[in-house]
TIRO-2110 file (N, C-alpha, C; in Angstrom, 1 decimal):
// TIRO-2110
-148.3, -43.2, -17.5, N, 1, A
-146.8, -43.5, -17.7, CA, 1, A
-146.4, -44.3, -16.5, C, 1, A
-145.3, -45.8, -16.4, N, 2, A
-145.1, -46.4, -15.8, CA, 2, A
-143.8, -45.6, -15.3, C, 2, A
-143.5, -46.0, -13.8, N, 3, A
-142.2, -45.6, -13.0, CA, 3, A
-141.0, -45.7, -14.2, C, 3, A
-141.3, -46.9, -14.6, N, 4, A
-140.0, -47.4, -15.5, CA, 4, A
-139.1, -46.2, -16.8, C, 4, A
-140.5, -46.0, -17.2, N, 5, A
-141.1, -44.8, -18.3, CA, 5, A
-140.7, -43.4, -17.8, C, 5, A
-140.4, -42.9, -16.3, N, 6, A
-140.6, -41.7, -16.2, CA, 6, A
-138.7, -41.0, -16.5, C, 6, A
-139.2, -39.6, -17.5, N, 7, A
-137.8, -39.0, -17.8, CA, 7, A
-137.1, -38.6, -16.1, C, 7, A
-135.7, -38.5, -16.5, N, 8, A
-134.7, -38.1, -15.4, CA, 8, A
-135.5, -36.5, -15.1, C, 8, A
-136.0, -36.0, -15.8, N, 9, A
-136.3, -34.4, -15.7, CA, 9, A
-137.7, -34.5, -15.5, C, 9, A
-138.9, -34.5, -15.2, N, 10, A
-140.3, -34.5, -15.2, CA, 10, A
-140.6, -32.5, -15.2, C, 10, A
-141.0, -31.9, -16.3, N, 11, A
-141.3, -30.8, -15.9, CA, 11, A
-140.4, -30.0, -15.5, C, 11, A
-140.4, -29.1, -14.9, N, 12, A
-139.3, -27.7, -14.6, CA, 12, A
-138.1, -28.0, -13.5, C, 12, A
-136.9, -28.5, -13.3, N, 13, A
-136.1, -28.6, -12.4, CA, 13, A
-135.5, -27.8, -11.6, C, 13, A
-135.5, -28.1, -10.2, N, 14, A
-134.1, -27.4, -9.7, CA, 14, A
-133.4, -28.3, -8.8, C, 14, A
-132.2, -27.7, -8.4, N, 15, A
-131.4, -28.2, -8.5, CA, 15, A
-131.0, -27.9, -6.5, C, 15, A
-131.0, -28.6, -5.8, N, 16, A
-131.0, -28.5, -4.2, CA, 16, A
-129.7, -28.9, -4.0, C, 16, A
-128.7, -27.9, -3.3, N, 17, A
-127.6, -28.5, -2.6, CA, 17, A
-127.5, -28.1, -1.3, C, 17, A
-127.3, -29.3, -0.6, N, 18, A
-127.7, -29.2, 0.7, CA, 18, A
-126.5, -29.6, 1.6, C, 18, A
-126.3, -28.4, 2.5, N, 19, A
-124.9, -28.4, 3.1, CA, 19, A
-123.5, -29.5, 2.7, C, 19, A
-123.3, -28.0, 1.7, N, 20, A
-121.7, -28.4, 1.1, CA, 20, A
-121.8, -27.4, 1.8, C, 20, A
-120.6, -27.3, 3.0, N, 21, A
-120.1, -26.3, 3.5, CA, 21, A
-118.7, -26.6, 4.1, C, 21, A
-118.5, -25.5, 4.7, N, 22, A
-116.6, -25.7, 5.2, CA, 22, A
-115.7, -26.2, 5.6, C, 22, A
-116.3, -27.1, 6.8, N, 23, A
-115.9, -27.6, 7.3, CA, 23, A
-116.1, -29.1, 7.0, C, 23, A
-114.9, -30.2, 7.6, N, 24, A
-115.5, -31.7, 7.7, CA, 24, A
-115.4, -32.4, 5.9, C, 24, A
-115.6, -33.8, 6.4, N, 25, A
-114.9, -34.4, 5.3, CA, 25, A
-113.2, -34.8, 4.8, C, 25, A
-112.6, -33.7, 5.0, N, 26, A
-110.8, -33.9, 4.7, CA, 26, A
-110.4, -34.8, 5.8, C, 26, A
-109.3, -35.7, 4.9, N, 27, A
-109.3, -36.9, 6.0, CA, 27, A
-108.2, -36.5, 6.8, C, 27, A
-108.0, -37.1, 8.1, N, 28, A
-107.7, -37.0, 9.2, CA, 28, A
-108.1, -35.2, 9.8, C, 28, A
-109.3, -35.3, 9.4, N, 29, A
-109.7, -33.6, 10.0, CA, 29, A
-110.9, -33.9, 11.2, C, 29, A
-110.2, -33.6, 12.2, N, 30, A
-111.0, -34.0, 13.4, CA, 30, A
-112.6, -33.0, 13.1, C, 30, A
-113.4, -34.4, 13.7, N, 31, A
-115.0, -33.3, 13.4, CA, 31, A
-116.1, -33.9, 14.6, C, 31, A
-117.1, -33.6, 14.7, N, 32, A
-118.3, -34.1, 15.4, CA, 32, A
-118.9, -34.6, 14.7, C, 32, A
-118.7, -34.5, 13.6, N, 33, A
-120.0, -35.2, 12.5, CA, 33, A
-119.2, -36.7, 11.9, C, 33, A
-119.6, -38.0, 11.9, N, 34, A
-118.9, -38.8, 11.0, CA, 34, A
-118.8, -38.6, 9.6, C, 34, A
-117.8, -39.4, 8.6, N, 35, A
-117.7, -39.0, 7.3, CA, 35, A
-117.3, -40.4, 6.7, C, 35, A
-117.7, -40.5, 6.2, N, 36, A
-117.3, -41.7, 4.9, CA, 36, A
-116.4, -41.4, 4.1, C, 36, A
-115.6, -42.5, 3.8, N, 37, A
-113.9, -42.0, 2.8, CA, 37, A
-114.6, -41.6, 1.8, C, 37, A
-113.7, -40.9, 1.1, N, 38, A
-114.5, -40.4, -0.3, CA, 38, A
-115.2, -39.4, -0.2, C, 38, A
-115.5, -38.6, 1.2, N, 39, A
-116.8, -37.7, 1.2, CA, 39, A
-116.1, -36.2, 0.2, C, 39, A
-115.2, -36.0, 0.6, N, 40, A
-114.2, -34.6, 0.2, CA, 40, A
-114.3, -35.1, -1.5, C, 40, A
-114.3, -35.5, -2.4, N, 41, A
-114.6, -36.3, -3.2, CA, 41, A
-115.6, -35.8, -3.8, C, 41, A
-116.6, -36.0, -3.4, N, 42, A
-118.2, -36.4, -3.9, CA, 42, A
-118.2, -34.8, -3.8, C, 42, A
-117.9, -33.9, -2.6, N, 43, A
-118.3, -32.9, -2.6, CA, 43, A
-117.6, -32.2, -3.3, C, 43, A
-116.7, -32.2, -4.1, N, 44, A
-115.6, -31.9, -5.0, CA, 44, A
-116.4, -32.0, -6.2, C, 44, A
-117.0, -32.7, -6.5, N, 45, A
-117.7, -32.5, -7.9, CA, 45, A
-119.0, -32.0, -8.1, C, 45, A
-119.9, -31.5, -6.8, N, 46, A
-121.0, -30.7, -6.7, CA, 46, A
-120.6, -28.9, -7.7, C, 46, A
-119.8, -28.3, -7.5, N, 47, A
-119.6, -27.1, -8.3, CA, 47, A
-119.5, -27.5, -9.7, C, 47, A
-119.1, -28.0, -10.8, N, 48, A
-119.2, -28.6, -12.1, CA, 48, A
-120.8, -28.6, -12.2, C, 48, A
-121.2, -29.5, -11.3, N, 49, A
-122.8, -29.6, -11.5, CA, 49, A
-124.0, -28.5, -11.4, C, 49, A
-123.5, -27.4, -10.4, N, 50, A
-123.7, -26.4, -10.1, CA, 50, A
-123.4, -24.8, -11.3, C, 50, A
-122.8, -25.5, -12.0, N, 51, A
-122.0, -24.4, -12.8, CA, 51, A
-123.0, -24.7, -14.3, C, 51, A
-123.0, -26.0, -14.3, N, 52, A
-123.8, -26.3, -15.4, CA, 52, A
-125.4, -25.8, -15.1, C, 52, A
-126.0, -26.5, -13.9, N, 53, A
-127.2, -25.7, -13.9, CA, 53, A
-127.4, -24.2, -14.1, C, 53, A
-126.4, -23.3, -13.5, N, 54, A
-126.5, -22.0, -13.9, CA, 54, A
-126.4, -21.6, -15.4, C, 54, A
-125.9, -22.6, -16.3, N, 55, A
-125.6, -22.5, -17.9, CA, 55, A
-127.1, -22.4, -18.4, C, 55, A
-127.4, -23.9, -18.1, N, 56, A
-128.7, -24.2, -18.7, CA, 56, A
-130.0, -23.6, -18.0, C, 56, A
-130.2, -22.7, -17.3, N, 57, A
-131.2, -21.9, -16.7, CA, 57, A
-131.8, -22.8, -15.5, C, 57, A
-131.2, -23.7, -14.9, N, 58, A
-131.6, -24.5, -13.9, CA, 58, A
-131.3, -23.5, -12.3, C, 58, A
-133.0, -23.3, -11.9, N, 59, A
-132.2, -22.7, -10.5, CA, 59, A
-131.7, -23.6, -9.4, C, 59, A
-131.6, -23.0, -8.8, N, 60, A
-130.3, -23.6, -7.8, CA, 60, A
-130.7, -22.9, -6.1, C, 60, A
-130.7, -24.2, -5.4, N, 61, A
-131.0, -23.7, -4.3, CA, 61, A
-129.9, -23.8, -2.9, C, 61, A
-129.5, -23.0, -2.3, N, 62, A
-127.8, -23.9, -1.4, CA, 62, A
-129.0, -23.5, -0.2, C, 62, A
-128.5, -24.9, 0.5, N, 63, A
-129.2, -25.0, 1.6, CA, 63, A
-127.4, -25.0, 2.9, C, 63, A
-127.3, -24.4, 3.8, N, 64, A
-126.9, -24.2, 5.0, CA, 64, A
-127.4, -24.8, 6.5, C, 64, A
-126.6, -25.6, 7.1, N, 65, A
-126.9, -25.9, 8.3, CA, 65, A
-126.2, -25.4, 9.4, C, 65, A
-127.4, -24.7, 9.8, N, 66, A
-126.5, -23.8, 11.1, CA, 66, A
-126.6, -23.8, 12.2, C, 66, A
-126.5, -24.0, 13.8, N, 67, A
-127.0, -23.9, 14.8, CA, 67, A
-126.8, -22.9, 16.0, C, 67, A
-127.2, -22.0, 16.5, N, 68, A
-127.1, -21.3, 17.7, CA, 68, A
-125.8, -21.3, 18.7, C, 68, A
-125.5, -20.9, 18.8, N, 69, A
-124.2, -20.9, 19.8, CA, 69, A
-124.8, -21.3, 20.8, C, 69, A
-126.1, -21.0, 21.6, N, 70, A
-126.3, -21.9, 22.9, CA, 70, A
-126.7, -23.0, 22.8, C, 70, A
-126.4, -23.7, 21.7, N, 71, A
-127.4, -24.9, 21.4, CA, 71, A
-128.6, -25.0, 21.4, C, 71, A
-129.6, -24.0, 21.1, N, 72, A
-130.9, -24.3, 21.9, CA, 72, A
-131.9, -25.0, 21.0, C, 72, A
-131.3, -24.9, 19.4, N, 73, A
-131.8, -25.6, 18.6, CA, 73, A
-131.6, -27.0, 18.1, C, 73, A
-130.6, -27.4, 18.7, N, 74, A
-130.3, -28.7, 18.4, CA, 74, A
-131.3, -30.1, 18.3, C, 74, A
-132.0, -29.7, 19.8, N, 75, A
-133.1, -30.3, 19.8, CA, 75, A
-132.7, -31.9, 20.2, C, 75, A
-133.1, -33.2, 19.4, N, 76, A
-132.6, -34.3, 19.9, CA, 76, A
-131.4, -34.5, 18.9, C, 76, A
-131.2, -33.8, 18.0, N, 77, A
-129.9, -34.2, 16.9, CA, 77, A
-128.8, -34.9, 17.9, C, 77, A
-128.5, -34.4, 19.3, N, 78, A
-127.5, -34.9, 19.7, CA, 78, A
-127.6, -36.5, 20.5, C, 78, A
-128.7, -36.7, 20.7, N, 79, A
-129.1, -38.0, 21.1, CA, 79, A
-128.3, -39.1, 20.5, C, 79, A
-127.8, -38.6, 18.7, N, 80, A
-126.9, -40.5, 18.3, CA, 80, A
-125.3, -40.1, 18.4, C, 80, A
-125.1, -40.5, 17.6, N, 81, A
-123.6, -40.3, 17.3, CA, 81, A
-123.1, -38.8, 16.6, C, 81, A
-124.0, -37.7, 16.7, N, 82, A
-123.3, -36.5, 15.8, CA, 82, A
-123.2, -36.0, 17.3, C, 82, A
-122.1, -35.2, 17.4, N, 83, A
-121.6, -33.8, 18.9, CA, 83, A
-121.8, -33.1, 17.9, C, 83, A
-121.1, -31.7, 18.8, N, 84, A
-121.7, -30.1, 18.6, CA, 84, A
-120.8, -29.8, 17.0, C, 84, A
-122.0, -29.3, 16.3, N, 85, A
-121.3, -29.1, 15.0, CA, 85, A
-122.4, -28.0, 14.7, C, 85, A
-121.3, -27.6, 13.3, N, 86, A
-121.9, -26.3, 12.6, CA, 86, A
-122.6, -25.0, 12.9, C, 86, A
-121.9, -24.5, 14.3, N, 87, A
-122.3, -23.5, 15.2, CA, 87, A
-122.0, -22.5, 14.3, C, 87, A
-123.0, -21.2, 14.5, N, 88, A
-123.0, -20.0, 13.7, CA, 88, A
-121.5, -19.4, 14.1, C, 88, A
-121.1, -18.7, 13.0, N, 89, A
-119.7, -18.0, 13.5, CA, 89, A
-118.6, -18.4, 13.1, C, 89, A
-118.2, -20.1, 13.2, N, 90, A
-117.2, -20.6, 13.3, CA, 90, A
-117.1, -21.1, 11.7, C, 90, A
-116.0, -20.8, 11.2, N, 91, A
-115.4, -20.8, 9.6, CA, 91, A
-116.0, -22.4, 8.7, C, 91, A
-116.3, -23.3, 9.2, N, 92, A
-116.3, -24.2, 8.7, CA, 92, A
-118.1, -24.1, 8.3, C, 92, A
-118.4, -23.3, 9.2, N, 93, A
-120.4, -23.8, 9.1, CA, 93, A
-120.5, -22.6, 7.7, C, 93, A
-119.8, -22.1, 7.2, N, 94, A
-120.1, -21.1, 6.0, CA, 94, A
-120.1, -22.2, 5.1, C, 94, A
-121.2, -21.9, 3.7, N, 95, A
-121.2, -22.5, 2.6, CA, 95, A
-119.7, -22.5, 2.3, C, 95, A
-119.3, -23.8, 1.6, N, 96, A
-117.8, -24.1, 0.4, CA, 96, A
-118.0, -23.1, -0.5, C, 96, A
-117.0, -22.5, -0.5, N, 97, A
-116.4, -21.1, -1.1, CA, 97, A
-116.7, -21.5, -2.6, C, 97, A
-116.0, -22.9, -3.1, N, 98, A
-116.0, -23.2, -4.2, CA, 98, A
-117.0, -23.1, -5.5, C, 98, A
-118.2, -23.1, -4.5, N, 99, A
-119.7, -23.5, -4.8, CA, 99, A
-120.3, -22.1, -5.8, C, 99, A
-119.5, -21.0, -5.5, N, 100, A
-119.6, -19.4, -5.9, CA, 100, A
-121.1, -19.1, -6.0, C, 100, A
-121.1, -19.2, -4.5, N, 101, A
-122.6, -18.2, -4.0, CA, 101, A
-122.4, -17.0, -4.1, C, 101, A
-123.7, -16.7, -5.3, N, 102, A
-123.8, -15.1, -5.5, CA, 102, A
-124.4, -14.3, -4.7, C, 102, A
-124.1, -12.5, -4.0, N, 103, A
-125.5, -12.3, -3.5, CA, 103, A
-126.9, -12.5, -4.0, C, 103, A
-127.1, -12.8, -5.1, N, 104, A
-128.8, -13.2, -5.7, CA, 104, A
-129.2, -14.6, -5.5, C, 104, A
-128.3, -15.5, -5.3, N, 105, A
-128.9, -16.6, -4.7, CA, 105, A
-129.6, -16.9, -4.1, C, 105, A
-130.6, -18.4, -4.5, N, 106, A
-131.5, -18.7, -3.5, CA, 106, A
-130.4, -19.4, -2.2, C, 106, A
-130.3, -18.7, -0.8, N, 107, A
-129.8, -19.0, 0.2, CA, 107, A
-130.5, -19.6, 1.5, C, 107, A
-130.6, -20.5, 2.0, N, 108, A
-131.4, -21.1, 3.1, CA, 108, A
-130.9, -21.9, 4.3, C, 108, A
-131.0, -21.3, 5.5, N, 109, A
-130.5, -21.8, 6.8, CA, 109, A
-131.2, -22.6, 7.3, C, 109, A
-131.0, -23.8, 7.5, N, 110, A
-131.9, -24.7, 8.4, CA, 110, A
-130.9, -25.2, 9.6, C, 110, A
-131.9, -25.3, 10.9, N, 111, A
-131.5, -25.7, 12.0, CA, 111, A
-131.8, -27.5, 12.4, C, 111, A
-132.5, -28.2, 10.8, N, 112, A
-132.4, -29.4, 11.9, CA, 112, A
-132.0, -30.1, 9.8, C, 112, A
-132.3, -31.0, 10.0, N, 113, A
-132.1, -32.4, 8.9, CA, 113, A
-132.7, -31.9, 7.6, C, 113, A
-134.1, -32.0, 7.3, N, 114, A
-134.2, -31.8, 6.5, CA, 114, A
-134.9, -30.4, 6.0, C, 114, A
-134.5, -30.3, 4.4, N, 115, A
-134.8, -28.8, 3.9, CA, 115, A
-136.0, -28.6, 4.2, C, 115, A
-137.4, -29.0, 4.0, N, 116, A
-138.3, -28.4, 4.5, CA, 116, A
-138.8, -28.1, 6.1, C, 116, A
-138.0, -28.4, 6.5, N, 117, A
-138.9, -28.7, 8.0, CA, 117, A
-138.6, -27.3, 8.4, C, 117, A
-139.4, -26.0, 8.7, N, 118, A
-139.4, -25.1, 9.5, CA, 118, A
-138.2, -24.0, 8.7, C, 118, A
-138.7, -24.3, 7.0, N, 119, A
-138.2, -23.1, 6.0, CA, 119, A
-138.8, -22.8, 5.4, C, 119, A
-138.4, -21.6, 4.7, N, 120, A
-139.0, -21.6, 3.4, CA, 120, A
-138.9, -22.0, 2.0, C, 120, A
-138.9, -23.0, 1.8, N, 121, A
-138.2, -24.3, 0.8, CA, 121, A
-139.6, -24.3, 0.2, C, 121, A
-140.8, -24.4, 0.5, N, 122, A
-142.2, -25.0, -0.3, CA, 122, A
-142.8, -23.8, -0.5, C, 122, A
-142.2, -22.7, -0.6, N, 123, A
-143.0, -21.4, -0.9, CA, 123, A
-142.0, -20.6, -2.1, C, 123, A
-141.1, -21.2, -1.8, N, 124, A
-139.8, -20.7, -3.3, CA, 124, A
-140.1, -22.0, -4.1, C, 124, A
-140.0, -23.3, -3.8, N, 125, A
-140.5, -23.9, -4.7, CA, 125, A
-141.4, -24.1, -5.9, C, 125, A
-142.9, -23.4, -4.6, N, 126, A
-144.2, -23.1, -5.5, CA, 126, A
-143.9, -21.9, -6.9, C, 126, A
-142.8, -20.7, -5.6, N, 127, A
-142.9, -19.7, -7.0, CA, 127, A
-142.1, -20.1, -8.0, C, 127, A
-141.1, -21.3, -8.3, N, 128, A
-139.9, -21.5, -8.9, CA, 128, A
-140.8, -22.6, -10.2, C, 128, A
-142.2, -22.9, -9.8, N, 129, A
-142.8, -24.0, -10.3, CA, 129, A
-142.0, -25.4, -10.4, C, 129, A
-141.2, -25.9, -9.3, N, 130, A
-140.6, -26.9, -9.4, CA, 130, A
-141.5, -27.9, -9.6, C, 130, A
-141.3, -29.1, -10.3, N, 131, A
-141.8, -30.4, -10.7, CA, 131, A
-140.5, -31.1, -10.2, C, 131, A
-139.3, -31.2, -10.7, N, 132, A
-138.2, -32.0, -10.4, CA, 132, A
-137.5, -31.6, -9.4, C, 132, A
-136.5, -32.1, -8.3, N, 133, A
-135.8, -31.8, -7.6, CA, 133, A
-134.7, -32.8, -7.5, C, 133, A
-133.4, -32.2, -7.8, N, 134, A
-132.1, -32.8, -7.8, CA, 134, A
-131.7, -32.5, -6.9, C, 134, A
-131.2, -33.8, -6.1, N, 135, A
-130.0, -33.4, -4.6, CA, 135, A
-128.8, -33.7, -4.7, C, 135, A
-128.1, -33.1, -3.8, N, 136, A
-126.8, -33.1, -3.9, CA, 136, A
-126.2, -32.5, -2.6, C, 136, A
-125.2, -33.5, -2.2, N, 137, A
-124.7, -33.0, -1.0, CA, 137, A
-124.5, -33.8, 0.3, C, 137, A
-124.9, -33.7, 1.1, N, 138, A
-124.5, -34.4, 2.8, CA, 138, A
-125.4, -34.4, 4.0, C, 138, A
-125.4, -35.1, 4.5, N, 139, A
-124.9, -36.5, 4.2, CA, 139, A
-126.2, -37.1, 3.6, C, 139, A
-125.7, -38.5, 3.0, N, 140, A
-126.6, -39.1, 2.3, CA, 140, A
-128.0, -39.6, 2.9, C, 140, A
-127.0, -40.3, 4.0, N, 141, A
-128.1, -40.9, 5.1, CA, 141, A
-129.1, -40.2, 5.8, C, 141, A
-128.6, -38.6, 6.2, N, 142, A
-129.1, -38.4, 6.7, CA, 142, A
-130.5, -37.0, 6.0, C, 142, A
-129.3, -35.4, 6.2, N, 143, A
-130.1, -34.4, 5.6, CA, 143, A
-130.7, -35.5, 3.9, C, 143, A
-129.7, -35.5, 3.2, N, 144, A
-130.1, -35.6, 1.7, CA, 144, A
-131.3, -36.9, 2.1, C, 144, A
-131.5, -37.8, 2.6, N, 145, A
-132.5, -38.8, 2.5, CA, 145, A
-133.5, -38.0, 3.3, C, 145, A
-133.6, -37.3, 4.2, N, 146, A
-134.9, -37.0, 5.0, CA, 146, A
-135.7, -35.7, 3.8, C, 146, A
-134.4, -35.2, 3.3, N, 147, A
-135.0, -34.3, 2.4, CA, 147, A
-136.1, -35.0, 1.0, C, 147, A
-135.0, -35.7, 0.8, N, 148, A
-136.1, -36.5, -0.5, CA, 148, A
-137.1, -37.4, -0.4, C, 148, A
-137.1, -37.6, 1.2, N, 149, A
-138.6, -38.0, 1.7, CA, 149, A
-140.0, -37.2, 2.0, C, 149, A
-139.3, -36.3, 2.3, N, 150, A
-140.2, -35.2, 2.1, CA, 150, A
-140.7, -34.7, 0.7, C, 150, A
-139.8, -34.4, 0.3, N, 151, A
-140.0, -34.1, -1.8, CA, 151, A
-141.2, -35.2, -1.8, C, 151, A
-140.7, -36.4, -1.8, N, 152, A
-141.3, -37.5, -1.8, CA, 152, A
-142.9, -37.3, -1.6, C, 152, A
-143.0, -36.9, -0.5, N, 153, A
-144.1, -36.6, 0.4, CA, 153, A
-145.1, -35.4, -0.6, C, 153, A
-144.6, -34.5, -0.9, N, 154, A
-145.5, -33.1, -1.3, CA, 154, A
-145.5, -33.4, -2.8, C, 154, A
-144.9, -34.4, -3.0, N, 155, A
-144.9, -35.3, -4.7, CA, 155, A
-144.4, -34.1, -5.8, C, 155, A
-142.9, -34.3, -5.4, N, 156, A
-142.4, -33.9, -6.7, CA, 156, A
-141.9, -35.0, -7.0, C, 156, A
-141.2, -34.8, -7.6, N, 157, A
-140.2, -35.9, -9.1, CA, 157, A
-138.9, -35.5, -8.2, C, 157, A
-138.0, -36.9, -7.5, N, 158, A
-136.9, -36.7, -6.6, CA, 158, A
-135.9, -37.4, -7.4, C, 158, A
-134.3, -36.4, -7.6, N, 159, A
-133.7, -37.5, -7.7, CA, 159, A
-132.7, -37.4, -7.4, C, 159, A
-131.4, -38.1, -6.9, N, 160, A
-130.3, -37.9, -6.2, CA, 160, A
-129.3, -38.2, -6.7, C, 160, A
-128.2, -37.2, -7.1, N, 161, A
-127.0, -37.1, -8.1, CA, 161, A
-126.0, -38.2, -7.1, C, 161, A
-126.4, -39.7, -7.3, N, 162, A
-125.1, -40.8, -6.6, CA, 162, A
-123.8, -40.4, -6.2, C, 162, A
-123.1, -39.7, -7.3, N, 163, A
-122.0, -39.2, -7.1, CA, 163, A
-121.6, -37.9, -6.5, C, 163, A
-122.3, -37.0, -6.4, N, 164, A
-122.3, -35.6, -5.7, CA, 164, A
-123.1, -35.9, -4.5, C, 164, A
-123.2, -37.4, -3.5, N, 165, A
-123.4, -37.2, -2.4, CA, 165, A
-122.6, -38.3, -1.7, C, 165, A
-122.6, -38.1, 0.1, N, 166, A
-121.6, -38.6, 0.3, CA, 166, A
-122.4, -39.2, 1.7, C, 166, A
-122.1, -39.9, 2.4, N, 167, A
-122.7, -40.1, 4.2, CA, 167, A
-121.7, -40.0, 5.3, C, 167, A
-122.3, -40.5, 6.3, N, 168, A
-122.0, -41.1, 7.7, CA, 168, A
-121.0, -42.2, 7.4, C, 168, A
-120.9, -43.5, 6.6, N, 169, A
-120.1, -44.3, 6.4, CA, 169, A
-120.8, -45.1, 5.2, C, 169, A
-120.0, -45.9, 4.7, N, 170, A
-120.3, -46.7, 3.6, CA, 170, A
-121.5, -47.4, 3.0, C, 170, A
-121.7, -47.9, 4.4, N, 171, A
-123.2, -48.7, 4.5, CA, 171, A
-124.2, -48.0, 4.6, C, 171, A
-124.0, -46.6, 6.0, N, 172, A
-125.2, -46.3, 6.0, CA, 172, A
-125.3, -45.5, 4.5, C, 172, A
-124.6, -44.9, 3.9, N, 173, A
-124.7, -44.2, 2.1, CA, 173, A
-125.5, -45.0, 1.1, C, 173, A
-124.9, -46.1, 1.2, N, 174, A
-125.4, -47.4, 0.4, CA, 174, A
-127.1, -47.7, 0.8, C, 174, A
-127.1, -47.9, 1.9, N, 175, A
-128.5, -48.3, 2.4, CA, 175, A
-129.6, -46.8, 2.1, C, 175, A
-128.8, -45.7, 2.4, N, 176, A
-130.3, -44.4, 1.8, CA, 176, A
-130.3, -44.5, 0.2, C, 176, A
-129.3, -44.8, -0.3, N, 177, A
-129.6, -44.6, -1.7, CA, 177, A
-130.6, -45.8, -2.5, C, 177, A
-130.6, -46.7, -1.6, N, 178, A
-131.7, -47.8, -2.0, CA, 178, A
-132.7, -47.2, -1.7, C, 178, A
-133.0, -46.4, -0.3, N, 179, A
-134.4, -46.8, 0.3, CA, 179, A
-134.6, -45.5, -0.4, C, 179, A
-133.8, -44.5, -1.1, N, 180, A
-134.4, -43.6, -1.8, CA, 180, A
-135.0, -44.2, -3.2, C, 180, A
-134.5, -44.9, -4.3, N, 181, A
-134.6, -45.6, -4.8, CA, 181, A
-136.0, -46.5, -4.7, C, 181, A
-136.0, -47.0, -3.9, N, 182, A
-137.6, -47.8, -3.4, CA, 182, A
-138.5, -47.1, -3.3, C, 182, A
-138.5, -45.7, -2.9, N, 183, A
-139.3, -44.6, -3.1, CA, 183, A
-139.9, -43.9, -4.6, C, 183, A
-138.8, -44.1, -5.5, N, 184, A
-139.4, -43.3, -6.3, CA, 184, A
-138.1, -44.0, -7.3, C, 184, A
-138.7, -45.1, -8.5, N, 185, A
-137.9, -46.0, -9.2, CA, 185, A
-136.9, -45.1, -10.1, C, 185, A
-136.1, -44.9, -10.5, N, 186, A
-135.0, -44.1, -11.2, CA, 186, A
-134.5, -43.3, -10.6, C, 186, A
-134.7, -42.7, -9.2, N, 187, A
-134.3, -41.5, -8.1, CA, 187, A
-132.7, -41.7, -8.7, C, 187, A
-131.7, -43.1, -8.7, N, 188, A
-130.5, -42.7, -8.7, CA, 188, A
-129.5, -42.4, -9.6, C, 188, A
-129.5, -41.0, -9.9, N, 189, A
-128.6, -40.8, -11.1, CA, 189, A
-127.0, -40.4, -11.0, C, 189, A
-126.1, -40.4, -12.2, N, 190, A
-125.0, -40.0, -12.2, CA, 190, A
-125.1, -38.5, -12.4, C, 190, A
-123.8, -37.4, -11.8, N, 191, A
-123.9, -36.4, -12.5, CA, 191, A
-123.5, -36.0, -13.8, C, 191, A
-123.2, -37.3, -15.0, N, 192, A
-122.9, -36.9, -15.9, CA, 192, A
-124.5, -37.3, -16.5, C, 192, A
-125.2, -37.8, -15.9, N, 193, A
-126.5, -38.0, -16.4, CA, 193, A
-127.6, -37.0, -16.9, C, 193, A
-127.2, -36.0, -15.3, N, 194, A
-128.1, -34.9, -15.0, CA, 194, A
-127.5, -33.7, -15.7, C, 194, A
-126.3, -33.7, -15.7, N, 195, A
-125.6, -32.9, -17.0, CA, 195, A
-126.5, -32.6, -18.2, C, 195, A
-126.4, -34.0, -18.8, N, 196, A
-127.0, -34.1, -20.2, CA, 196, A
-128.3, -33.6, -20.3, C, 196, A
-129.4, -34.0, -19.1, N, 197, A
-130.5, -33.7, -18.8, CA, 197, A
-130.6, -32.3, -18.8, C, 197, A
-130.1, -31.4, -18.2, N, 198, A
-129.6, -30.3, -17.5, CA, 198, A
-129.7, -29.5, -19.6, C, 198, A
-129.0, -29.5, -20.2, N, 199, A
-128.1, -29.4, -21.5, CA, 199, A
-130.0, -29.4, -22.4, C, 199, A
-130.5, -30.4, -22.3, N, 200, A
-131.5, -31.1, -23.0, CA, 200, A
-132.9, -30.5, -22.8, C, 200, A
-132.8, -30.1, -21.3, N, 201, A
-134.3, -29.1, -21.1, CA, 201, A
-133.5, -27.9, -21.8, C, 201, A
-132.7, -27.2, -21.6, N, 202, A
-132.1, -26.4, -22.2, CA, 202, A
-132.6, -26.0, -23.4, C, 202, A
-132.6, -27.1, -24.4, N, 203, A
-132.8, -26.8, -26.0, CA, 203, A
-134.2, -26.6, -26.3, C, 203, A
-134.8, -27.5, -25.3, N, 204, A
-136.5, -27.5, -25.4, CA, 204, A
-137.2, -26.4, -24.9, C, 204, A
-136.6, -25.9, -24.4, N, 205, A
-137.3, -25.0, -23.5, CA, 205, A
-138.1, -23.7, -24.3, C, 205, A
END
């Protein structure tokens, strides 16, 4: 089967959201992290999508970025343009309320970019038999592209809901969604796409 050929769903899905959380994005809300207009937006319509996977038996994974109060994990994160953010404790680094994380949820804290690096993301995956992985979330450029490079990497089927993610600014959003794109031909979908997809393994299943 050619790239061109391959379905939005390959196999068994889930569904990755990766720091929608508390803080940042609302405009004129002072932050350390940059934000692209529109970000409050994008992340605004991650729950809908999230609500649906829980319909159609799609698991769901919320990923959290959190860091130490003494900074000791930061590591080089602070080397570009991000300062001190999403320190444990402080109201904004909690998951978005909106998102209605159950206690039975898959819940996961990571300290640096992306979801695999130094979690347990590829051992719940194995048991979840994921083939497909949908992203969703923040920023584009950064976690959500390092993440789907990785996917990329351990070869699952990656794809990234366009509209339920947001970046750093305009350009750099625009430029990960290509180079995700270039990686893996159809990676960029709508979430009214993945809806339908979502609805459709549903009936087959």
């Amino acid at each position: 089967m050619s790239q061109q050929q391959r379905q939005l769903i390959e196999g068994r899905p889930v569904l990755v959201v990766i720091d929608v959380q508390g803080g940042g994005g609302a405009e004129g809300e002072e932050s350390a992290i940059p934000f692209m207009p529109g970000y409050a937006e994008a992340m605004d319509r991650v729950p809908a999508l999230v609500a649906r996977a829980r319909e159609c038996g799609v698991p769901v994974v919320f990923f959290q970025e959190a860091h130490r109060r003494d900074l000791v994990d930061f590591g080089r994160e602070l080397d570009g343009a991000e300062g001190v953010h999403l320190l444990e404790g402080d109201p904004g680094t909690e998951i978005a309320a909106a998102l209605g994380v159950r206690p039975d949820d898959y819940v996961i804290r990571k300290r640096r970019y992306s979801c695999f690096f130094g979690t347990e993301l590829e051992i719940l995956l194995k048991g979840l038999r994921a083939e497909t992985l949908l992203l969703v979330g923040g920023h584009t450029d950064v976690c959500v592209h390092y993440t789907f490079v990785d996917a990329h990497q351990h070869d699952y089927h990656c794809r990234v809901v366009e509209d339920c993610v947001a970046g750093s600014g305009l350009e750099a959003h625009e430029a990960a969604l290509r180079a995700m794109e270039y990686l893996q031909t159809g990676a960029r979908r709508t979430s009214d796409e993945v809806a339908a997809a979502f609805a459709d393994a549903a009936r087959t299943r």
